[in-house]
LONUFI-188604 format. One line per 5 residues: for each residue x, y, z of N, C-alpha, C, CB. Coordinates in pm, 1 decimal. Glycine has a CB too. Layout:
X,Y,Z,X,Y,Z,X,Y,Z,X,Y,Z; ...
END
This chain:
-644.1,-94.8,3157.3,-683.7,-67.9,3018.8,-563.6,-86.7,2926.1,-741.4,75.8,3004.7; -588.0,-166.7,2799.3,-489.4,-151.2,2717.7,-416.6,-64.0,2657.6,-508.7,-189.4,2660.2; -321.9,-34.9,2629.1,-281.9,102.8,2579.7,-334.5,77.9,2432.6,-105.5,145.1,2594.6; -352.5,177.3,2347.4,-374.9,175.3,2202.8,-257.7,120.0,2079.0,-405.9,319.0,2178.9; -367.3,23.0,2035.8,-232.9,-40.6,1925.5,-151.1,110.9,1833.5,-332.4,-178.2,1763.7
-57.0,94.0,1788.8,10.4,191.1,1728.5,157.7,158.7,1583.1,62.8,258.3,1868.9; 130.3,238.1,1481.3,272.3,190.5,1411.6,392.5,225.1,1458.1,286.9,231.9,1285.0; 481.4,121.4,1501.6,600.8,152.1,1491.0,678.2,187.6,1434.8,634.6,115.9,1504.6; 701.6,146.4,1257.5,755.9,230.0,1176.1,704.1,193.9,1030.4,902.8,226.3,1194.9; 719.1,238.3,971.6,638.5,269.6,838.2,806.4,205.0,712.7,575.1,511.7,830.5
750.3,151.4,655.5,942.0,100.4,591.4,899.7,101.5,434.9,1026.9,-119.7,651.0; 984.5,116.6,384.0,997.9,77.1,233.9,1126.8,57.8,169.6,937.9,172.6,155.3; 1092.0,-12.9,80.0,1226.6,-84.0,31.4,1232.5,-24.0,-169.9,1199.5,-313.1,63.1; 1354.0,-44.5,-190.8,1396.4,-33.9,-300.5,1482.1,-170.6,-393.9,1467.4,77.8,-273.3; 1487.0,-146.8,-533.4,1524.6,-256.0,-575.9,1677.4,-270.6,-571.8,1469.5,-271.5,-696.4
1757.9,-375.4,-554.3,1850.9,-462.4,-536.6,1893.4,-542.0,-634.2,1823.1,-526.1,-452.2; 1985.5,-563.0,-646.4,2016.6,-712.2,-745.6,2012.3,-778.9,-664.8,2145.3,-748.8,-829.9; 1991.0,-935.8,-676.7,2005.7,-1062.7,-558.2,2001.5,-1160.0,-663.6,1871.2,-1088.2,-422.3; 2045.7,-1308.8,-612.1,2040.7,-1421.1,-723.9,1927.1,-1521.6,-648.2,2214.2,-1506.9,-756.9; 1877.5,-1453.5,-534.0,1796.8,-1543.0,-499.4,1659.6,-1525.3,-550.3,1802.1,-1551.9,-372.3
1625.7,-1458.2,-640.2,1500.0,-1393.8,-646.7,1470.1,-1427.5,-820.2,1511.1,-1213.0,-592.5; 1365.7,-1464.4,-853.9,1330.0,-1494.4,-982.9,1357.8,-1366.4,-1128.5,1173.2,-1529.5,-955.7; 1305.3,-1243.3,-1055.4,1365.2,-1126.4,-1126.0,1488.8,-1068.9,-1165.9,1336.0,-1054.2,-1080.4; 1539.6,-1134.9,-1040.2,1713.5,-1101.5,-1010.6,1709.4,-983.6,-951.4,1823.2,-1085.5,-1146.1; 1588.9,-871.0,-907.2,1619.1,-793.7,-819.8,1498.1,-804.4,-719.4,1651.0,-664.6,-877.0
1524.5,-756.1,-626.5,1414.0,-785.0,-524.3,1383.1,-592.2,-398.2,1504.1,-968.5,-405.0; 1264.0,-632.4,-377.4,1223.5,-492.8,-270.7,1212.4,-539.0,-122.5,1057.2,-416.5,-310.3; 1271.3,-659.4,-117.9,1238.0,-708.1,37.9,1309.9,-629.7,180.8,1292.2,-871.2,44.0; 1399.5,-538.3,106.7,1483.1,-493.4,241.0,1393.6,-353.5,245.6,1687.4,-471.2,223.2; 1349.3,-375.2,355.3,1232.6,-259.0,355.9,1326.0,-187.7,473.7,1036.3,-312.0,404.2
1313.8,-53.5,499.2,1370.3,69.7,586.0,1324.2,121.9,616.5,1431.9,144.8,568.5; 1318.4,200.2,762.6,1191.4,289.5,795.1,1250.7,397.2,771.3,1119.9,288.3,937.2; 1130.1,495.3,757.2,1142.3,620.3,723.3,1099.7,699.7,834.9,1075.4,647.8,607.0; 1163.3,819.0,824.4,1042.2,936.5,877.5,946.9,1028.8,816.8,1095.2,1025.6,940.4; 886.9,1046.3,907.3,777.1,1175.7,846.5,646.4,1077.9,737.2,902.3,1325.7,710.0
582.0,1120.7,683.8,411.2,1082.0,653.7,469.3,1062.1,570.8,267.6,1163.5,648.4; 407.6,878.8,491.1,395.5,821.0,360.1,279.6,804.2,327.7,453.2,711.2,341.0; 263.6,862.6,216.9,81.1,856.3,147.2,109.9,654.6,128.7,43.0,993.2,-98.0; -6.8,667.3,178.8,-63.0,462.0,103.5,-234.7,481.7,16.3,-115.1,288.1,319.8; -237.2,418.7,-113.2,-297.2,406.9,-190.1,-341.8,288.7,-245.3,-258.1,463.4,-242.2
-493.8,315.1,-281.6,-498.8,182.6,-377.2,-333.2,111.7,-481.0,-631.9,241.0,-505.3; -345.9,23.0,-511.5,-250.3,-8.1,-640.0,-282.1,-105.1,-709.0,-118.7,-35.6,-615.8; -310.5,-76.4,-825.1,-315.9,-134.6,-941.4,-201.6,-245.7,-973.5,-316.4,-29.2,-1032.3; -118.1,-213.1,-922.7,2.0,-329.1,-959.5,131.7,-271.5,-855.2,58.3,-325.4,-1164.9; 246.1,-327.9,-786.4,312.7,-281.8,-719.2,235.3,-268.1,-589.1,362.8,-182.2,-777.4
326.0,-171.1,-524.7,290.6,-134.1,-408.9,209.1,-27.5,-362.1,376.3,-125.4,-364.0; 120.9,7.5,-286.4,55.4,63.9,-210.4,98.4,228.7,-173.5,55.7,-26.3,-110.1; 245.3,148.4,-102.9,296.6,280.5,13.9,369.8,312.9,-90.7,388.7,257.0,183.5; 443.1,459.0,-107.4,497.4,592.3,-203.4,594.9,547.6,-139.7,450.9,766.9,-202.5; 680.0,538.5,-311.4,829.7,519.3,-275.2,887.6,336.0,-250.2,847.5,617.1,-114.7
774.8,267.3,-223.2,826.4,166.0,-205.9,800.3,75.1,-311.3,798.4,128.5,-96.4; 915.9,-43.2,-349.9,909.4,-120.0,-461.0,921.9,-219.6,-455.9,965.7,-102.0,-536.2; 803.0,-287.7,-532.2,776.2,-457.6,-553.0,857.8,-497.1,-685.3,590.8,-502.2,-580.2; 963.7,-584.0,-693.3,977.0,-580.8,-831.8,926.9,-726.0,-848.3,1129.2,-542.3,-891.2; 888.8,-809.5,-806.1,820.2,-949.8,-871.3,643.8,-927.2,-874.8,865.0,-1107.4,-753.3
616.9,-874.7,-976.2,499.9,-803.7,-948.8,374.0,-961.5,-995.2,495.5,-626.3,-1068.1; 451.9,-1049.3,-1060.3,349.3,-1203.0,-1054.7,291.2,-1203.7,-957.8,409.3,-1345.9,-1052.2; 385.0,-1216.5,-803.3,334.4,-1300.9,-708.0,325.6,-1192.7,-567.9,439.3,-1443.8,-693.4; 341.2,-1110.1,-588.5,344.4,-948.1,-496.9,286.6,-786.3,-558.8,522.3,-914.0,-468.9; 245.8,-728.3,-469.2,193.8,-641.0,-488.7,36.9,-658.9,-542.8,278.7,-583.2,-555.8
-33.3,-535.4,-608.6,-163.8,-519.4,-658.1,-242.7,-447.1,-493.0,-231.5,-697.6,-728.0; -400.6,-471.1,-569.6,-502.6,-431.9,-462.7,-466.4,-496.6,-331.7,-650.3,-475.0,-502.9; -489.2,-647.7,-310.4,-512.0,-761.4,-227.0,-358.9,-737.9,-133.0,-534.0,-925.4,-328.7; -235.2,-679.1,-213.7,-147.4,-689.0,-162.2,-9.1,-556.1,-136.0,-130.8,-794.5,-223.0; -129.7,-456.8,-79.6,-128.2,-310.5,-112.3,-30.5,-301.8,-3.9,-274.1,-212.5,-106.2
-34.3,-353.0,67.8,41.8,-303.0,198.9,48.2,-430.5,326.2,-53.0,-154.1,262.9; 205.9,-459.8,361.1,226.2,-585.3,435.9,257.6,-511.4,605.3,376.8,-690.2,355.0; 152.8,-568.0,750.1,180.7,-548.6,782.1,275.6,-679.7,929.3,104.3,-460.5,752.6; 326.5,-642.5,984.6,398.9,-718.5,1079.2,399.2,-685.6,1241.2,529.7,-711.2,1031.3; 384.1,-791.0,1304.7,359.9,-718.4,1452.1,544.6,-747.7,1480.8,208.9,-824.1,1594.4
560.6,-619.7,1566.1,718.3,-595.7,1669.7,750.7,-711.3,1735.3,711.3,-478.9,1803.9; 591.3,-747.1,1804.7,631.8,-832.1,1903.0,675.3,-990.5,1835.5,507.2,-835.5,2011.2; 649.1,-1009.7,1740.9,626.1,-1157.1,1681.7,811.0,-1108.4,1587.5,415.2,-1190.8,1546.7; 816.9,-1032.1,1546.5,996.4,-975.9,1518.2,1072.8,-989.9,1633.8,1021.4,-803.0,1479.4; 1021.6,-980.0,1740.8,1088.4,-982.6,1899.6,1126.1,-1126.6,1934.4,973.2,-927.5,2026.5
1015.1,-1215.9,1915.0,1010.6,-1382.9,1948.4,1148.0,-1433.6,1822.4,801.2,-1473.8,1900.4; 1122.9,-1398.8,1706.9,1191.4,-1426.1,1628.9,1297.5,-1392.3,1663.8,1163.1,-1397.7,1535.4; 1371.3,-1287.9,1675.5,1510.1,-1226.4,1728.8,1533.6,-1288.7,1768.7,1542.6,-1132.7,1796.4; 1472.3,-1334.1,1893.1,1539.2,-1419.4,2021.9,1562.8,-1573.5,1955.8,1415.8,-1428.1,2179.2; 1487.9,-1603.3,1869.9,1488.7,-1765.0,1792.1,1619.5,-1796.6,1764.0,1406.3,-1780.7,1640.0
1605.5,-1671.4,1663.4,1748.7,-1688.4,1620.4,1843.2,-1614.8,1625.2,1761.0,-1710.3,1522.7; 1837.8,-1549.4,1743.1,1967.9,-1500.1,1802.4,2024.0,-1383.4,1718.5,2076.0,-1618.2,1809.1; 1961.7,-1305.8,1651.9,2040.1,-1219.2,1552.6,1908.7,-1081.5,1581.4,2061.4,-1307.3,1351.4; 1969.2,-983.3,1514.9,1854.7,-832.9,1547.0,1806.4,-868.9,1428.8,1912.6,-640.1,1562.8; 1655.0,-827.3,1457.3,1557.2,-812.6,1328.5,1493.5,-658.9,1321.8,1421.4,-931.4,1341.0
1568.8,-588.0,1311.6,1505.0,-401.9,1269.0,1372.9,-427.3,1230.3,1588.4,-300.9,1113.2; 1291.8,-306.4,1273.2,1115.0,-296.3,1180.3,1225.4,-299.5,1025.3,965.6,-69.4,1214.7; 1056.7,-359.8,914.7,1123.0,-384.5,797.7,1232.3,-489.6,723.4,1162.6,-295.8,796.3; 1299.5,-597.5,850.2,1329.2,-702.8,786.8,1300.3,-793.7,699.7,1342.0,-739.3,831.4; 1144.4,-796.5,746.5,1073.4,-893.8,680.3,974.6,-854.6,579.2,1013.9,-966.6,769.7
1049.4,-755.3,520.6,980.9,-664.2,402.2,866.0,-626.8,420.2,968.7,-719.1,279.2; 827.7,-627.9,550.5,645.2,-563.6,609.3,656.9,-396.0,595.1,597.9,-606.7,833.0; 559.7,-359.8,526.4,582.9,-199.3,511.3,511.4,-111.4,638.5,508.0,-144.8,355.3; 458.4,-212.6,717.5,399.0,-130.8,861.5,467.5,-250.7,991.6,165.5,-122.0,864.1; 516.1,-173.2,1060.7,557.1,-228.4,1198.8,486.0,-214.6,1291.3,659.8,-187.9,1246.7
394.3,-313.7,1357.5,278.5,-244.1,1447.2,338.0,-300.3,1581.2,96.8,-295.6,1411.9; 251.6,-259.5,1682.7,310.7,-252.5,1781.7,163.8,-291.9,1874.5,397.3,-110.5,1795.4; 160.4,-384.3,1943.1,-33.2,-375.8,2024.4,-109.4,-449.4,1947.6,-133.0,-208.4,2025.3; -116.3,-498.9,1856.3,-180.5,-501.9,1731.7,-178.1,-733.0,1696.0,-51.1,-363.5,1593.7; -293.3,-763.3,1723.7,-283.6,-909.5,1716.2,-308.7,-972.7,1554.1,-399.8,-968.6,1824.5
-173.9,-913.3,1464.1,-182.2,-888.6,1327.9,-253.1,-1036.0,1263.6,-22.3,-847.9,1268.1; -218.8,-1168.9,1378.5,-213.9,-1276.4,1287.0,-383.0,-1336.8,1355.1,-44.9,-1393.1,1305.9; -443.3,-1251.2,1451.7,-593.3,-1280.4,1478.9,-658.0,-1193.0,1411.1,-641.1,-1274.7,1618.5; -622.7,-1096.2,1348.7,-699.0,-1020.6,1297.5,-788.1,-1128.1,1171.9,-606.7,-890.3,1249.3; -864.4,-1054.5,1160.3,-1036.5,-1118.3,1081.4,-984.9,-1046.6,945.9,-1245.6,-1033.8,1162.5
-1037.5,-1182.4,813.6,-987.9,-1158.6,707.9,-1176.4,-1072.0,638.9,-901.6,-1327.9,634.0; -1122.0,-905.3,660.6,-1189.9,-853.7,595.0,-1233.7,-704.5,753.7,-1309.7,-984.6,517.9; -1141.7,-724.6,825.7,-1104.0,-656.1,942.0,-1051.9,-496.4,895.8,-984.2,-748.9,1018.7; -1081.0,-399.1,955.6,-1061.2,-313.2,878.9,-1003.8,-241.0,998.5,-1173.1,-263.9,791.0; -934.0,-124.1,952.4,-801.0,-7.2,1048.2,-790.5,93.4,1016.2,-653.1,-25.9,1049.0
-838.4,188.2,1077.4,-808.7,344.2,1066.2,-647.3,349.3,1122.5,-930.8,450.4,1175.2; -574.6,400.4,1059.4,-470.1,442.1,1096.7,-494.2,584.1,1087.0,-364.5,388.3,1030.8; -437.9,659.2,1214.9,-465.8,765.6,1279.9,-559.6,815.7,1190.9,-356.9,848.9,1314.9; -540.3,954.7,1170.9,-650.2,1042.0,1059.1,-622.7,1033.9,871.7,-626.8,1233.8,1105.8; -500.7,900.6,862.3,-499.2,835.2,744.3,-563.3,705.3,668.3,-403.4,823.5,743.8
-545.3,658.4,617.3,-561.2,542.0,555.9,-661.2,467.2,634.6,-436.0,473.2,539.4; -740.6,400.6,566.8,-853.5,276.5,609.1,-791.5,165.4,522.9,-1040.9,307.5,561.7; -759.1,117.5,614.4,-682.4,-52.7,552.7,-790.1,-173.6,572.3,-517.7,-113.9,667.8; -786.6,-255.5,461.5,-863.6,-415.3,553.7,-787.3,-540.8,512.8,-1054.1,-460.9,501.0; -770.6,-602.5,629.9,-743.9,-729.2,632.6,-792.1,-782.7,535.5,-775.1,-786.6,730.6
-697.2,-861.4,430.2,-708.7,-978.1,299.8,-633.5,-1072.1,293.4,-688.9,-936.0,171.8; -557.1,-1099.0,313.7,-443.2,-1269.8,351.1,-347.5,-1250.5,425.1,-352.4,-1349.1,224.2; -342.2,-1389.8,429.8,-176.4,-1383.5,527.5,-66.0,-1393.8,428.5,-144.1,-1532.9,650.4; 69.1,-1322.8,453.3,158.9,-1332.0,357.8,208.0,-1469.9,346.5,259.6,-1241.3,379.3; 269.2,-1551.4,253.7,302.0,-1669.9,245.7,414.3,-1657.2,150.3,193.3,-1757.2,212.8
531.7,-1768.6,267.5,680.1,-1745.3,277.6,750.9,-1814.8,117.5,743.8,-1837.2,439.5; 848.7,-1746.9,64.0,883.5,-1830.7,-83.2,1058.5,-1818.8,-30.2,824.4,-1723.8,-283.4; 1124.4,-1849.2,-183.4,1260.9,-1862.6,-164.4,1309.3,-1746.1,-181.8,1323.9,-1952.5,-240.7; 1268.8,-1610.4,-182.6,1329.7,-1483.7,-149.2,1368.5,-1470.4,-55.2,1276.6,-1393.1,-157.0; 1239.5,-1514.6,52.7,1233.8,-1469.4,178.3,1352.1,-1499.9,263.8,1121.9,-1516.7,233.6
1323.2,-1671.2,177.2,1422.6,-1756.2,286.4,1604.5,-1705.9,245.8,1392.6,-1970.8,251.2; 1611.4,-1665.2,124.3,1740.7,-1637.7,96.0,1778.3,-1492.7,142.7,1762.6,-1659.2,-48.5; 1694.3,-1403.2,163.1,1722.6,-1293.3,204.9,1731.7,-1296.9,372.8,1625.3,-1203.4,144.2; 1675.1,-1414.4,473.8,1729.4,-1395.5,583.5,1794.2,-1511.0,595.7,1650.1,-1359.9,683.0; 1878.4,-1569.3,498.0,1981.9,-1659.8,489.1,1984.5,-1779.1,578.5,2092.6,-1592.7,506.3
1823.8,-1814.4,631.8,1850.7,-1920.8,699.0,1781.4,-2032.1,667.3,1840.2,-1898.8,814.7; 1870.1,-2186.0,637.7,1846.7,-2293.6,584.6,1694.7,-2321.2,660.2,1971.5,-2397.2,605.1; 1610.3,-2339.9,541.7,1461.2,-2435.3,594.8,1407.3,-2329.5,666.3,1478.2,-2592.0,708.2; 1421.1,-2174.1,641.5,1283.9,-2137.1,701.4,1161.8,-2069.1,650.5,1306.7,-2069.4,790.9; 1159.9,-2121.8,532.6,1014.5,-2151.6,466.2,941.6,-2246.0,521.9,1017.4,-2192.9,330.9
989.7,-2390.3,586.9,915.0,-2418.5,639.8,861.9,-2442.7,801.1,920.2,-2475.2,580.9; 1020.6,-2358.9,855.3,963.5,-2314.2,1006.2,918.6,-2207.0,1021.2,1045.6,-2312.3,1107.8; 898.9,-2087.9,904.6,767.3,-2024.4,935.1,623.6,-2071.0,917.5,768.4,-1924.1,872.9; 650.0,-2147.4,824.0,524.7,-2251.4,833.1,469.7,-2255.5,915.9,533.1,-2365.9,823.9; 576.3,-2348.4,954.3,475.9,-2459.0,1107.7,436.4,-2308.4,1232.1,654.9,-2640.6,1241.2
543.5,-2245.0,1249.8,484.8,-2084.4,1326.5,377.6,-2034.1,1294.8,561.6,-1961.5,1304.2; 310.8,-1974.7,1191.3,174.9,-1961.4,1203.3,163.8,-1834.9,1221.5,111.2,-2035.9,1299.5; 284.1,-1755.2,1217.0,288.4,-1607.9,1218.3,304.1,-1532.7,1121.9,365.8,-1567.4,1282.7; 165.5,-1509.1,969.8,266.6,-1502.8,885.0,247.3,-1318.7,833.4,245.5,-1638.8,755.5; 196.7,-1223.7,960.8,125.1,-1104.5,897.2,40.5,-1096.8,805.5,191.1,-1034.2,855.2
18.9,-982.7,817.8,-111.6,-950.9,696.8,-134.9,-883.9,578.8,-198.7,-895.7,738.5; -145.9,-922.4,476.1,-187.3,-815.7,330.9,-281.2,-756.7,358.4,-226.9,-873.1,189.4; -304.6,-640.4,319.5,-429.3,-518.4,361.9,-442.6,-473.1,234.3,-391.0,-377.5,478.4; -564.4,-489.6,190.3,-592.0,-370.1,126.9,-631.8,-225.6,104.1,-623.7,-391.5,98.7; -579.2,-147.2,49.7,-602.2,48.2,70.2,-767.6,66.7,47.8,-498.3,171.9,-91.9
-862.1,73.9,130.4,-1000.1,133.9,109.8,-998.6,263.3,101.8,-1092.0,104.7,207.1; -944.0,317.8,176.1,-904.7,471.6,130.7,-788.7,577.3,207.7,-1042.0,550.2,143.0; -728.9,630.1,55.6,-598.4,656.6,48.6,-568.8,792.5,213.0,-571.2,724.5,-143.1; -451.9,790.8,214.6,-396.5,889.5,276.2,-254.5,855.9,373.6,-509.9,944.3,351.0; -196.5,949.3,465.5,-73.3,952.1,472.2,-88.6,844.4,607.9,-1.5,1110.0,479.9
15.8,787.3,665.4,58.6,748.2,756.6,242.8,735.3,819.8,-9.1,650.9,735.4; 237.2,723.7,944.1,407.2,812.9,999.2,400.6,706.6,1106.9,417.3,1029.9,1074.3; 548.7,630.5,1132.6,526.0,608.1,1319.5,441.2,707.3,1404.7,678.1,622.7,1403.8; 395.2,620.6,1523.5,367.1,694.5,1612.2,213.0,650.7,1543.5,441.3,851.2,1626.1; 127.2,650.3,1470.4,9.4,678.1,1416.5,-66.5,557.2,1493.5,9.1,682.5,1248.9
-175.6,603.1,1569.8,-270.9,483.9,1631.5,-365.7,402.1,1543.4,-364.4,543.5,1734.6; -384.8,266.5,1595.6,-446.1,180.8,1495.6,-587.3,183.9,1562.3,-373.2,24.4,1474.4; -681.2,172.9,1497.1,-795.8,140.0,1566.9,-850.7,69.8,1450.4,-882.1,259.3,1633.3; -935.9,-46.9,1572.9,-1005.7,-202.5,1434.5,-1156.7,-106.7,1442.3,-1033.9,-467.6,1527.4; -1197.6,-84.0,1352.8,-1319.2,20.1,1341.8,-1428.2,-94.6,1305.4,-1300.0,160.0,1207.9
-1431.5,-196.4,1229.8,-1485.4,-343.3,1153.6,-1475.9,-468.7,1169.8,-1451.4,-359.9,1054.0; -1497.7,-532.8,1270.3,-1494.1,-683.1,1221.2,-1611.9,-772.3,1176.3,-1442.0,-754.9,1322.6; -1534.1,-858.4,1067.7,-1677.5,-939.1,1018.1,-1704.6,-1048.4,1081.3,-1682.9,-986.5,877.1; -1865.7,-1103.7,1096.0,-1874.8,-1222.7,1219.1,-1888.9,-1349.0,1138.0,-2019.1,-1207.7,1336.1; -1768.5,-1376.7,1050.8,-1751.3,-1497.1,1026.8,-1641.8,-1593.3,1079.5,-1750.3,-1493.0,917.6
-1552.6,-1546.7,1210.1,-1410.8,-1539.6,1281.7,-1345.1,-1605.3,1230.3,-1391.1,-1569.8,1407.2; -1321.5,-1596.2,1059.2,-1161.6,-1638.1,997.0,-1030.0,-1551.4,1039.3,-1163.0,-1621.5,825.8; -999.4,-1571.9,1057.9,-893.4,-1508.6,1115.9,-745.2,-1546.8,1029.9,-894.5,-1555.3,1273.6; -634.6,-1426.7,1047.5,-510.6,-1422.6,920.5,-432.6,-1573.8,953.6,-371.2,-1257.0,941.7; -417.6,-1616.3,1066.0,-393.4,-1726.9,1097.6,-450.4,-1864.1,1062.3,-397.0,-1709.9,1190.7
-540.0,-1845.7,1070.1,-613.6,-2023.6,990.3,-644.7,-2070.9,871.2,-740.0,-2062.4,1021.3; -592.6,-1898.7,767.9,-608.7,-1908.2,624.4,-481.8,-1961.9,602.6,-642.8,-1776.3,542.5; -390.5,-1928.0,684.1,-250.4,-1972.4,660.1,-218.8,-2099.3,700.6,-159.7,-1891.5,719.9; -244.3,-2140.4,779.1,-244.1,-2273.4,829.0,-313.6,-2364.8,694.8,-337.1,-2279.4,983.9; -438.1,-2350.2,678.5,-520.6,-2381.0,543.3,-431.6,-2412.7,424.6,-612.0,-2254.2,499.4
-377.5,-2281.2,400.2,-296.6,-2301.2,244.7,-207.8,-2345.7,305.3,-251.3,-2179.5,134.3; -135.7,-2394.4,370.7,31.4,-2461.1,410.7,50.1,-2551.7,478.6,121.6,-2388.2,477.5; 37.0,-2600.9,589.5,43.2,-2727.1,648.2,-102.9,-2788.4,672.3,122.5,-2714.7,778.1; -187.3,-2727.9,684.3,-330.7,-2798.8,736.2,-422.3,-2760.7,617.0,-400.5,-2732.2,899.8; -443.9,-2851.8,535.2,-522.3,-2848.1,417.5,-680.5,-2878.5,406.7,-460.2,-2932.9,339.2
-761.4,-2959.6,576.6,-834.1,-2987.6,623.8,-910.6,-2855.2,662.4,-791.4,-3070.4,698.3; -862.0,-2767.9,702.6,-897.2,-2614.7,709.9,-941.6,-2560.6,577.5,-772.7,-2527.9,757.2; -931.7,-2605.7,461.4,-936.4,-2500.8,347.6,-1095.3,-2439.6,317.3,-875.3,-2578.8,203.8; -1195.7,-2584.4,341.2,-1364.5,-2538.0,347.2,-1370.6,-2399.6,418.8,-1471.5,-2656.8,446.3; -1305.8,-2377.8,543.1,-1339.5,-2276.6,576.0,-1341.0,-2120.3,539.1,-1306.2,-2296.1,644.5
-1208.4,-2129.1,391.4,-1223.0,-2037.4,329.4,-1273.3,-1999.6,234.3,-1166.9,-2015.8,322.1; -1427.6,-2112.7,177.1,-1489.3,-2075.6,50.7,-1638.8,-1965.8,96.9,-1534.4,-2240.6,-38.9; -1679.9,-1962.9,225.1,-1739.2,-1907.9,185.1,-1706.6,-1700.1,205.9,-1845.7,-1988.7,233.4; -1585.2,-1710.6,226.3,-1551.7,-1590.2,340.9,-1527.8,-1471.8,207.1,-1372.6,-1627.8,472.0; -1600.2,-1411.4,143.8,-1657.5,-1310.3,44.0,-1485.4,-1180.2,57.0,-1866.2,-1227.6,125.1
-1480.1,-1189.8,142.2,-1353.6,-1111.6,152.6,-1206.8,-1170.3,129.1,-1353.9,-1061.6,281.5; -1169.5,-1265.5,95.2,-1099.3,-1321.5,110.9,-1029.5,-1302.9,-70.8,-1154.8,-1444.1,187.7; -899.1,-1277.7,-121.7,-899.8,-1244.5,-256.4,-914.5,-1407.2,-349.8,-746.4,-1148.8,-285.9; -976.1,-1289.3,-488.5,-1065.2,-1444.4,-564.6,-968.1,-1543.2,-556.5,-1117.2,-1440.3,-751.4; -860.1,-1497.2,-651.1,-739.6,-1603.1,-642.5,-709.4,-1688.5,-520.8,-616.5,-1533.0,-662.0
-696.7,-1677.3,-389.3,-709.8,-1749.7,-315.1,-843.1,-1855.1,-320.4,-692.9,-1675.7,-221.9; -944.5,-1779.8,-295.6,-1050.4,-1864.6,-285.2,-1073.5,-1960.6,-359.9,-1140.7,-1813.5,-286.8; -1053.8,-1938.4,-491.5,-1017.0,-2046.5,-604.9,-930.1,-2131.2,-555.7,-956.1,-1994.1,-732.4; -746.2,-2109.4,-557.1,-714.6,-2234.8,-535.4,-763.8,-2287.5,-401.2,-578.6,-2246.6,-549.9; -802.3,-2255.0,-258.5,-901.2,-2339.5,-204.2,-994.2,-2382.6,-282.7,-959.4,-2289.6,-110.0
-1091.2,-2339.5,-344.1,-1178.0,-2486.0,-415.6,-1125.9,-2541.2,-466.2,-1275.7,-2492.0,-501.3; -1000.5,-2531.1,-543.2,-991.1,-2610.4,-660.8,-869.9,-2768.8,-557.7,-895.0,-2481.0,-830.7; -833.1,-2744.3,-434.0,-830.9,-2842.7,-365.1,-913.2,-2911.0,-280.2,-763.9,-2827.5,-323.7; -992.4,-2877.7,-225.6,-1104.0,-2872.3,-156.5,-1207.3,-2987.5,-284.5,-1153.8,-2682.0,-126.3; -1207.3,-2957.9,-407.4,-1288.6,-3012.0,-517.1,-1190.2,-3172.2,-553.3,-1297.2,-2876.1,-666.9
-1050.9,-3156.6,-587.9,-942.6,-3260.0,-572.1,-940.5,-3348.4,-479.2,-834.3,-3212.6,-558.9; -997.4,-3317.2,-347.1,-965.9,-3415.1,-273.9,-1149.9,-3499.1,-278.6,-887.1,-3347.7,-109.4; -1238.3,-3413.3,-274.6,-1354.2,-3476.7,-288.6,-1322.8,-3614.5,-392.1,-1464.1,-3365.8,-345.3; -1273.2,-3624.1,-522.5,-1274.0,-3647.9,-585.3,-1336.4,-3602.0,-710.9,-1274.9,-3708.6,-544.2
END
């Protein structure tokens, strides 16, 4: 029997100056904490208490309440490139652990322990923060081609979550999009994109620019 998926650590980040970042400060260095962080709807920003989005254009809101990241796919990476990747490198505010973050179904939903009901809404997609904050040439587009890119969740309903807290998928929808092929879709495989017009869960803004390429290439 499998053991039960579970968070590893719960992280949040604060703002920074950086020159790599359009704002000039950035929330990507996320840190774990201890003890219970309330996660909430958000209107703008972030989700999890205490933690800060400052490019609020292209991050944060409902759709992008809370980023999570699997250990093990931080683990493959480590070893890639030879350097430690702590939960929270990759500015994911949940570190899961068991948890097949990038099969998960876009509109997939998660009880975390006796907190929060999260659901699967996109895959995160990599910019020049990212790449300047783990300082390595071109890997915007070898996360690309990887295909690992975690998941945006949105808060269905609020409450606390701590390491240690078990995940359980309580929902899946039977249309099997999955966080992986939306990403593939918007980034290297553009032949994929039909598959995300009809998927009702999926946020508008996305779904739009899929049609509005999807409509471009028709002619």
């Amino acid at each position: 029997m499998q053991p039960q998926p579970f968070i590893r650590s719960v992280n949040i980040g604060t703002a920074r100056p950086t020159d790599f970042a359009a704002p000039g400060r950035t929330g990507i260095d996320k840190r774990p904490v201890t003890g219970p962080v309330v996660v909430a709807p958000a209107a703008d920003g972030s989700g999890v208490a205490g933690d800060t989005v400052c490019d609020l254009r292209h991050h944060g809101g409902p759709d992008q309440a809370v980023y999570a990241y699997a250990a093990e796919d931080l683990a493959d990476w480590a070893l890639e490139l030879d350097r430690e990747l702590p939960p929270g490198v990759f500015g994911e505010n949940l570190t899961t652990e068991g948890l097949d973050v990038n099969g998960a179904l876009i509109g997939e939903r998660w009880q975390i322990g006796d907190g929060p009901l999260l659901e699967v809404c996109a895959p995160r997609i990599p910019c020049r923060t990212f790449q300047g904050w783990l300082g390595v040439q071109g890997w915007v587009r070898r996360f690309s081609e990887r295909a690992r890119p975690g998941a945006y969740l949105r808060v269905v309903e609020a409450g606390p979550v701590a390491a240690g807290d078990r995940v359980r998928v309580v929902h899946r929808p039977g249309h099997g999009l999955d966080v992986a092929t939306v990403f593939r879709a918007v980034t290297l495989e553009p032949a994929l994109l039909p598959r995300l017009l009809p998927v009702a869960e999926l946020p508008e803004k996305l779904r739009d620019r899929a049609r509005r390429r999807v409509e471009e290439k028709a002619g």
